[in-house]
C-alpha positions, 0 to 999 in steps of 0.5 A, a space after each residue: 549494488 547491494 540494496 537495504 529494505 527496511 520493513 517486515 510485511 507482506 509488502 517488504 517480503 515482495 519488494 525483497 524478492 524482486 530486488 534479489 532478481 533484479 540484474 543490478 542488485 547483489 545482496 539484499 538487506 532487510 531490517 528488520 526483515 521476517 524469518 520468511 525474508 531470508 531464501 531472498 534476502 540477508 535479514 538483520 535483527 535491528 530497529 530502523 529507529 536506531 539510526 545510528 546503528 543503521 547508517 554504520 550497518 548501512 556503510 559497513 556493507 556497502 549499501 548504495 540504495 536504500 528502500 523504504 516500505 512502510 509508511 510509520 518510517 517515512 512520516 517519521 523522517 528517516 529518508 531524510 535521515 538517510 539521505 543526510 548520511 550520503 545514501 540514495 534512498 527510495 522514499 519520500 522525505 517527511 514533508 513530502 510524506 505528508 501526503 499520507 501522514 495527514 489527510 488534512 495535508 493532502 485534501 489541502 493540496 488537492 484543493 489549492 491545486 485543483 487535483 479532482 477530489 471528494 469535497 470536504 470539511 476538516 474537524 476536531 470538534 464532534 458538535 461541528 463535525 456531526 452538523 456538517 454530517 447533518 447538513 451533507 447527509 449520508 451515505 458520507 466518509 469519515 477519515 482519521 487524520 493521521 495514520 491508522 494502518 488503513 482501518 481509519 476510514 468509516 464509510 457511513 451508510 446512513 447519520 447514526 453510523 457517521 456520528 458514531 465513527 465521529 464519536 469513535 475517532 474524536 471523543 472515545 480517542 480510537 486511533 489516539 493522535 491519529 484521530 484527533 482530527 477527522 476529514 469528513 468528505 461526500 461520499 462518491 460513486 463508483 469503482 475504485 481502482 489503485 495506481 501507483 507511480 514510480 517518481 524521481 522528483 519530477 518525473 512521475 512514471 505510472 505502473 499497472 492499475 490494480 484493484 484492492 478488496 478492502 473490507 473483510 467479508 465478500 460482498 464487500 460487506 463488514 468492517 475495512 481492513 488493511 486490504 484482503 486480496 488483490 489483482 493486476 491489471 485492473 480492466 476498469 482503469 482502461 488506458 484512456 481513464 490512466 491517461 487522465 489519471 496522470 495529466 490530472 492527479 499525478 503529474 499535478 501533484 508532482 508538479 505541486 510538491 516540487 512548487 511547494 519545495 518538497 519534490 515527491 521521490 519514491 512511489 507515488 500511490 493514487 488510490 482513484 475513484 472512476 465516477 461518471 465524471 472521470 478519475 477522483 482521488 479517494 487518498 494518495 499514499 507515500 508507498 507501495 501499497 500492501 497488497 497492491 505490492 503483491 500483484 504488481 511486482 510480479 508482473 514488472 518487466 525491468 530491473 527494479 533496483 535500477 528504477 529505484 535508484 534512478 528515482 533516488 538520483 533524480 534520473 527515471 526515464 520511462 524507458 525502463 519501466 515495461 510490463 508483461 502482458 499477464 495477470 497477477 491475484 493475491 488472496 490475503 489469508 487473515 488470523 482468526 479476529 482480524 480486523 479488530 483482533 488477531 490470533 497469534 501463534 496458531 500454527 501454520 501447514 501446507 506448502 509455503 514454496 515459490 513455483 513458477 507461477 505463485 508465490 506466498 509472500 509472508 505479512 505476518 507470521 514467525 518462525 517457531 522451531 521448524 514451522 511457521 505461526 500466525 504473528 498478526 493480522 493479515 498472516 500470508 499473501 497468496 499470489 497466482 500468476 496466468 495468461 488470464 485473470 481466472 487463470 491466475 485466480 485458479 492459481 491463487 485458490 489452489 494455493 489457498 486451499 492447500 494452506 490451514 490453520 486455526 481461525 483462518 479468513 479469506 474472501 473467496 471473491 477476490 477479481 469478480 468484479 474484473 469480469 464485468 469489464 472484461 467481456 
């Protein structure tokens, strides 16, 4: 079959080139794409917000799944857009975004269905938010509501710096809409660890664990980003702590979006918190996470594009998803600035091929005459596979270090807290 990705970064690049090896896929499609797609997919220069053009692109080329990557399309409603016209897609319909559209909205389903989560206040005034601030104390999270392509969370250390994340969202209008709101949740304790889900509706079916690296400097010091470096499988979700992940937090919330007449369809994406008393939700997501992407399609043992459209059709069976018994890292290379900035057009050398062991996958960078620039923030995911966590590290770093350009940013402690667990 012939599968469409919709989307440009980092995430897109990976779900491209695992669909062009999967059995099932003939050609894969990206729109927009990035010149980077093109060695594992046919890129098409066209907005996904022209939705007329894109179902005629979509029925002149024989589409018959289309996958969604970044969350903007699936709040705005394109999968039901989509799947209006006849096409199978990968991704939630707009209601059922809501789980990452509006943290208001997931927090209240949480609560109504009894899903374990931080507890928590919804605000839109400062003096009510920061007496709630007063009353709770620090350390305490504030989230804007809506989307704010992962740097809308302050994690507070003490009341001047939450008053003035309360200030930044809702009075000096940071993220616009976005941040007209904000949840204002108790800080917990503990790791945090991602787990994403393969869902059809009803069947929700998890993938590896894998653990992201949010803030910008090591020692997880400096301000949050949309995620510097990963690594799969992440030890401290051990099997038994995934079991109660699934029996309490998805399978739950697949259970209450069907009750509440909008069933989850896509990837269902858990972001855990492992306290002392068991898994928490820190945030659900509509889709795959970037670059959690990264290090676990790699290690996906199965035909992707037939998982897709099984969810798609309603029919995932367990059976299909399997995983290889390695490990998977990715450090993210940064542009000089990020994350309140980014440097464009900063020229980019060294080695960009795929080998049997790593692969660059390309979140933000174009193609100027016969080389490569930087075009955002987070610019280049470097993936390393081995038999061992440090092995696929060693793999990760060598690749890193053969890379340069101008104001690059990666941390250099990407998996060590994995080792702790690992012993």
């Amino acid at each position: 079959m012939n599968v469409c990705v919709i989307g440009t970064g980092g995430r897109e690049h990976t779900l491209a080139w695992r669909l062009n090896m999967s059995p099932s896929v003939d050609t894969v499609y990206a729109i927009p794409g990035s010149a980077a797609m093109t060695d594992v997919a046919t890129v098409v220069d066209m907005k996904w917000e022209d939705t007329d053009a894109l179902v005629t692109f979509l029925r002149d080329h024989d589409v018959k799944l289309v996958v969604v990557g970044p969350e903007a399309p699936l709040v705005a409603g394109l999968s039901d857009t989509l799947v209006a016209a006849g096409f199978p897609v990968f991704g939630p319909s707009k209601v059922a975004a809501q789980l990452e559209g509006s943290k208001v909205f997931a927090k209240d389903m949480m609560k109504k269905y009894d899903i374990p989560t931080a507890a928590y206040g919804v605000y839109s005034n400062p003096v009510q938010a920061k007496k709630f601030i007063a009353e709770t104390g620090a350390p305490i999270v504030i989230k804007a509501d809506g989307l704010a392509a992962g740097k809308g969370v302050v994690v507070a250390m003490t009341l001047d710096e939450a008053n003035a994340a309360v200030d930044d969202m809702l009075e000096g209008n940071r993220f616009g809409d976005a941040g007209s709101t904000v949840v204002i949740e108790e800080f917990m304790v503990g790791e945090e660890a991602s787990l994403l889900a393969f869902a059809d509706g009803k069947t929700v079916v998890p993938m590896i664990a894998s653990q992201d690296h949010k803030r910008i400097f090591d020692n997880d010091e400096g301000p949050n980003t949309g995620g510097m470096g990963t690594y799969a499988p992440a030890p401290v979700l051990t099997e038994e702590l995934r079991d109660q992940a699934m029996e309490t937090i998805l399978k739950p919330m697949m259970a209450a979006m069907a009750a509440e007449g909008m069933p989850y369809v896509g990837c269902l994406y858990a972001g855990l918190m492992i306290t002392d008393q068991g898994c928490r939700v820190v945030e659900f997501n509509a889709r795959f996470g970037d670059p959690e992407t990264q290090v676990v399609l790699p290690l996906l043992d199965g035909d992707l594009g037939e998982i897709m459209l099984a969810c798609a059709q309603g029919k995932l069976d367990a059976s299909m998803v399997n995983w290889k018994n390695s490990y998977a890292t990715c450090v993210i290379m940064a542009s000089k600035g990020y994350p309140e900035t980014s440097s464009k057009n900063d020229v980019i050398n060294g080695d960009l091929s795929t080998t049997d062991n790593s692969m660059i996958f390309h979140s933000g960078t174009k193609l100027d005459g016969d080389h490569f620039v930087t075009n955002g923030g987070r610019v280049l995911g470097v993936v390393g596979l081995g038999e061992s966590l440090q092995e696929a590290l060693d793999v990760s770093y060598a690749r890193v270090n053969g890379i340069t350009f101008d104001g690059m940013q990666f941390r250099k402690d990407i998996g060590q807290k994995a080792f702790k667990h690992l012993k």
